[in-house]
N, CA, C and O of each residue as an XYZ file, in Angstrom:
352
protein
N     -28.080     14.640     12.405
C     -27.453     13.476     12.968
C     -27.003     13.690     14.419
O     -26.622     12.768     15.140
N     -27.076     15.000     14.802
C     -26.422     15.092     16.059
C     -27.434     14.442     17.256
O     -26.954     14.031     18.312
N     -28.667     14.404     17.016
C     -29.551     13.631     17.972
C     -28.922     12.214     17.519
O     -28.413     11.788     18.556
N     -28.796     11.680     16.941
C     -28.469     10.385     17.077
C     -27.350      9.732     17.926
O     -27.179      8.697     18.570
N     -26.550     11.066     17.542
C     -24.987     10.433     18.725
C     -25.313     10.929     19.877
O     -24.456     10.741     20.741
N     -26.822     11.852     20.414
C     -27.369     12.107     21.609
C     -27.887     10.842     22.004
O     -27.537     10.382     23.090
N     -28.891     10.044     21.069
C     -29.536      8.971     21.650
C     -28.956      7.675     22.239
O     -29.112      6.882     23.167
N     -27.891      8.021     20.727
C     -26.822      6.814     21.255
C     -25.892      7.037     22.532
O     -25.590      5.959     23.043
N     -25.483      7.884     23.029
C     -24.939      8.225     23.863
C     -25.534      7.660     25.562
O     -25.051      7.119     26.557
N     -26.685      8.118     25.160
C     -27.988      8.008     26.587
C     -29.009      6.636     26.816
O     -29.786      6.344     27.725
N     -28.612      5.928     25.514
C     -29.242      4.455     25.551
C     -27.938      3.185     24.943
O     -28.110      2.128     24.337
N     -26.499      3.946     25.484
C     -26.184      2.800     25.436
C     -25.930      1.909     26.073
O     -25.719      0.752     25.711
N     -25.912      2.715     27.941
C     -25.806      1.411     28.662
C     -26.712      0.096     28.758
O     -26.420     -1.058     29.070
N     -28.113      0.788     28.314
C     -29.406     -0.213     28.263
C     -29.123     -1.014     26.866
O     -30.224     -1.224     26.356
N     -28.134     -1.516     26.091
C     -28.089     -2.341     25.070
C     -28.538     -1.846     23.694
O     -28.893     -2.638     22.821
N     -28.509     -0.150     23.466
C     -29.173      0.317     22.226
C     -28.196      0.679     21.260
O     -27.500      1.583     21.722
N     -27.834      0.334     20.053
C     -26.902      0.276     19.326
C     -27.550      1.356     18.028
O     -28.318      1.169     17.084
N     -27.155      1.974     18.300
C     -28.199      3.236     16.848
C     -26.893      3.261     15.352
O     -25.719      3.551     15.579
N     -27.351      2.939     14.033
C     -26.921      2.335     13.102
C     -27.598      3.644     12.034
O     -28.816      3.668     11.861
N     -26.951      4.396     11.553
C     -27.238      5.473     10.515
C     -27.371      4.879      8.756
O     -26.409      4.717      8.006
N     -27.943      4.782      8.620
C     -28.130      4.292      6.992
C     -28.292      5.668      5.763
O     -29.034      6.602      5.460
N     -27.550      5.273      5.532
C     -27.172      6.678      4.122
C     -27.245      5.884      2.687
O     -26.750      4.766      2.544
N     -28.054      6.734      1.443
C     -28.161      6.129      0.070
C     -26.631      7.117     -0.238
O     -26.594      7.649     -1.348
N     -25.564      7.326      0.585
C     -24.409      8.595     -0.560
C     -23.496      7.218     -0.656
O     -23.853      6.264      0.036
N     -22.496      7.110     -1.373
C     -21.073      6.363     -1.559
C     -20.470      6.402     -0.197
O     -20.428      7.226      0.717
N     -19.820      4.671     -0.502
C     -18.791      4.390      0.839
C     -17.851      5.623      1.358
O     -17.583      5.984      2.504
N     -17.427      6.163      0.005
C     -16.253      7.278      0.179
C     -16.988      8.684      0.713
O     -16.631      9.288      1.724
N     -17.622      8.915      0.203
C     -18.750     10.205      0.631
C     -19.200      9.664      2.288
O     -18.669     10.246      3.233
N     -20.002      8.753      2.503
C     -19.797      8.487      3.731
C     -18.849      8.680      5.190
O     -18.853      9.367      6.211
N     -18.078      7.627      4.570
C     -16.176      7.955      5.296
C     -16.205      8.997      5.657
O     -16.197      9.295      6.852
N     -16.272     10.339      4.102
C     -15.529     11.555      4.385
C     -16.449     12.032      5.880
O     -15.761     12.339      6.854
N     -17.612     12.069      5.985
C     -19.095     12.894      6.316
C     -18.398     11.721      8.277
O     -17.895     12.435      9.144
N     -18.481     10.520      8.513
C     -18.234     10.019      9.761
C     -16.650     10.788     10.028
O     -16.592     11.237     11.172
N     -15.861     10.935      9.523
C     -14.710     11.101      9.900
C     -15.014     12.681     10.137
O     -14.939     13.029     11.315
N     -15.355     13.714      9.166
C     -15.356     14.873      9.755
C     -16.048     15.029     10.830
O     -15.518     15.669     11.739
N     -17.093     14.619     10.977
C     -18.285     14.971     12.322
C     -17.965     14.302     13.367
O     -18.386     14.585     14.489
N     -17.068     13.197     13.073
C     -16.481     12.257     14.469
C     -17.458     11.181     14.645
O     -17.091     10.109     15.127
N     -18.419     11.338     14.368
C     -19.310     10.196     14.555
C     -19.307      9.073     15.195
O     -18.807      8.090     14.648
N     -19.902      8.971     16.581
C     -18.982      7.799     17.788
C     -20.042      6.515     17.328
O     -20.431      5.880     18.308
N     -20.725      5.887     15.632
C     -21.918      5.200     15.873
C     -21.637      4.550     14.358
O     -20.826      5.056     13.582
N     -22.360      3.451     14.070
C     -22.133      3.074     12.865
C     -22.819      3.624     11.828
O     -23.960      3.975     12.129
N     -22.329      3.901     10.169
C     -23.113      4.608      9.343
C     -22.824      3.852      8.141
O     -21.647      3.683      7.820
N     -24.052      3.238      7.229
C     -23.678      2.326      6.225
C     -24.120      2.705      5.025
O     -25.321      2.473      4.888
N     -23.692      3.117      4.259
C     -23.618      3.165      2.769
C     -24.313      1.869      2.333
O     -23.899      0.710      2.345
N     -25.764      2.516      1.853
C     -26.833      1.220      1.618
C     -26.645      2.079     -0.065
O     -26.618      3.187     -0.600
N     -26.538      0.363     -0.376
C     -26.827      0.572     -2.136
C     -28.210      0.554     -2.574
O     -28.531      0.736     -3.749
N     -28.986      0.346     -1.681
C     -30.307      0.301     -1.998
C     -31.407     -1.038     -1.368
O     -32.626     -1.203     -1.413
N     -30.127     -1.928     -0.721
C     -30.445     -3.258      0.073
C     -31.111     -3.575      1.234
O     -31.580     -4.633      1.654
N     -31.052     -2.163      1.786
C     -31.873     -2.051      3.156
C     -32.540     -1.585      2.936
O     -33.648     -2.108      2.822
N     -32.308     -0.109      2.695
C     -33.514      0.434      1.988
C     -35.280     -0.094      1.306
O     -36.443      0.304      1.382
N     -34.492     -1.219      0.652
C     -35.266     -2.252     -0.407
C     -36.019     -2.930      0.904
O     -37.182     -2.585      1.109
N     -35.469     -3.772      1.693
C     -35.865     -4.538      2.703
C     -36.680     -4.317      3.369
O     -37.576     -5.136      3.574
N     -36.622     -2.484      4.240
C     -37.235     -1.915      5.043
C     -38.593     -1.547      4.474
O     -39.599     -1.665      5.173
N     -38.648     -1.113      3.246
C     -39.599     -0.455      2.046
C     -39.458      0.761      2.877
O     -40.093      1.102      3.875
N     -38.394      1.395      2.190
C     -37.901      2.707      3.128
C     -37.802      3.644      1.283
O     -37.307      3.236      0.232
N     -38.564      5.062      1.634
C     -38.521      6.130      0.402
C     -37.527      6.674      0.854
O     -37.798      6.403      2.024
N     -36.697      7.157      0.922
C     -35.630      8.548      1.630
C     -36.162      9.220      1.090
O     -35.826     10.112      1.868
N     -37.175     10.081     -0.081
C     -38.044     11.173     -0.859
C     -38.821     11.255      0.524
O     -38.681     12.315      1.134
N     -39.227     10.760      0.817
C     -40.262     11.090      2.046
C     -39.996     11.372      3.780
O     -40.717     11.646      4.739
N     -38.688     11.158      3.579
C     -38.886     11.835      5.145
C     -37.456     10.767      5.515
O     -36.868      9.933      4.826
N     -37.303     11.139      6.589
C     -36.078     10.330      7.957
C     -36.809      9.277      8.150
O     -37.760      9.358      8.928
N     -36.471      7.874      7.373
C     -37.196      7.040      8.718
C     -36.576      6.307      9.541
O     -35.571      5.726      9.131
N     -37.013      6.130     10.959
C     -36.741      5.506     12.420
C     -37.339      4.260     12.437
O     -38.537      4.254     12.154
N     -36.695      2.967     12.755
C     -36.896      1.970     12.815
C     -36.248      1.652     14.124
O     -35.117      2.137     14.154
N     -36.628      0.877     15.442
C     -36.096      0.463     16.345
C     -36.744     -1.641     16.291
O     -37.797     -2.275     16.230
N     -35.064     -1.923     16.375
C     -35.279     -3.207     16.606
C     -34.799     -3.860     17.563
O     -33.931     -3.185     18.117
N     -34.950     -4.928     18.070
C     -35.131     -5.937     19.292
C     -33.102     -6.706     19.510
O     -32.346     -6.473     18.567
N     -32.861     -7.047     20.030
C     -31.815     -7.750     20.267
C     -31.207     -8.763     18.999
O     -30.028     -8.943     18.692
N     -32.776     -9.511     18.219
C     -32.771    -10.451     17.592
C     -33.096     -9.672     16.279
O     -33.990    -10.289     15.700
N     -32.734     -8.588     15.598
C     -32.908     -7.801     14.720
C     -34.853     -7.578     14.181
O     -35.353     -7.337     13.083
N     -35.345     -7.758     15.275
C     -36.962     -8.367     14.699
C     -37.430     -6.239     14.852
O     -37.096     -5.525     15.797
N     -38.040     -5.896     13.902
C     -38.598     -4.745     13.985
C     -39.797     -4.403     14.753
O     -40.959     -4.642     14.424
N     -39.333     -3.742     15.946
C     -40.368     -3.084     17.037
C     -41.196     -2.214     16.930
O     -42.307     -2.095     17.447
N     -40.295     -1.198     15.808
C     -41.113      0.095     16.036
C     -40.735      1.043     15.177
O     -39.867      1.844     15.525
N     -41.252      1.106     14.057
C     -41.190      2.062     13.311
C     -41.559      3.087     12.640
O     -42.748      3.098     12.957
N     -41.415      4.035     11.885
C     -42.590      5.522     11.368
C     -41.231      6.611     11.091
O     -40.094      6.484     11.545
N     -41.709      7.601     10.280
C     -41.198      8.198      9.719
C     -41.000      9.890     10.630
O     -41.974     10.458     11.125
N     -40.008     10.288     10.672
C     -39.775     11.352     11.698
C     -38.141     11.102     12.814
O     -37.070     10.670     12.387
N     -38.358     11.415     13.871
C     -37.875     11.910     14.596
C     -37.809     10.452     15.756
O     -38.756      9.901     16.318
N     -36.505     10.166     15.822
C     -36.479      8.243     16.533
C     -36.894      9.054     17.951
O     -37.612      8.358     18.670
N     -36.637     10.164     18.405
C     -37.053     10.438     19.865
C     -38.467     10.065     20.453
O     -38.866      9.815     21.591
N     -39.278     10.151     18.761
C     -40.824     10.179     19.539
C     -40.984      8.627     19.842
O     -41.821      8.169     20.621
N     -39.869      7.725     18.962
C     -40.241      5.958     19.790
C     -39.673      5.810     20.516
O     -39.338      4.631     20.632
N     -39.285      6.475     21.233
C     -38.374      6.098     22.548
C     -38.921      6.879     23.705
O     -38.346      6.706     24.780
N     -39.807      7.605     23.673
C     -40.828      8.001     24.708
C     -41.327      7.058     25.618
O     -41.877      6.088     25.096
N     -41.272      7.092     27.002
C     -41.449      5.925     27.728
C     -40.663      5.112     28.134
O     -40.813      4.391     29.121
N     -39.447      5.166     27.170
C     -38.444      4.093     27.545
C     -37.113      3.860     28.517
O     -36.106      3.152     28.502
N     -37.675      4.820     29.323
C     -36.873      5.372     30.389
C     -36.956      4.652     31.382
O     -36.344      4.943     32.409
């Protein structure tokens, strides 16, 4: 997670809002943002986004980048750095 509060850090003046999605409990969550400090949002998905995205968590990290208007730009499984190549 620590690249994420990197990315978020370095794309937020350009309007990039990076949103962590976790399958653990609200409370398990909490504990995990509060110890690490976490300067970014992290949501305890019951399975609703997950469901939405057609996202496995068995298979890997996946990176989804979306548009202003929540419309999905760009997504694949790995490492969000490699969709943000270029976007400098």
């Amino acid at each position: 997670m620590p690249h994420l509060v990197q990315i978020a850090a370095h794309y937020e003046a350009r309007g990039l809002t990076v949103i962590g999605v976790t399958s653990a409990d609200v409370e398990a969550t909490r504990a995990f943002v509060v110890e690490h400090r976490l300067p970014l949002f992290v949501l305890a998905d019951g399975g609703e986004v997950q469901e939405k995205f057609g996202v496995d968590l068995i298979w890997g990290s996946p990176a989804f980048l979306l548009d202003s208007e929540g419309r999905v730009i760009e997504e694949g499984i790995g490492a969000i750095e490699d969709y943000l190549v270029g976007a400098e």
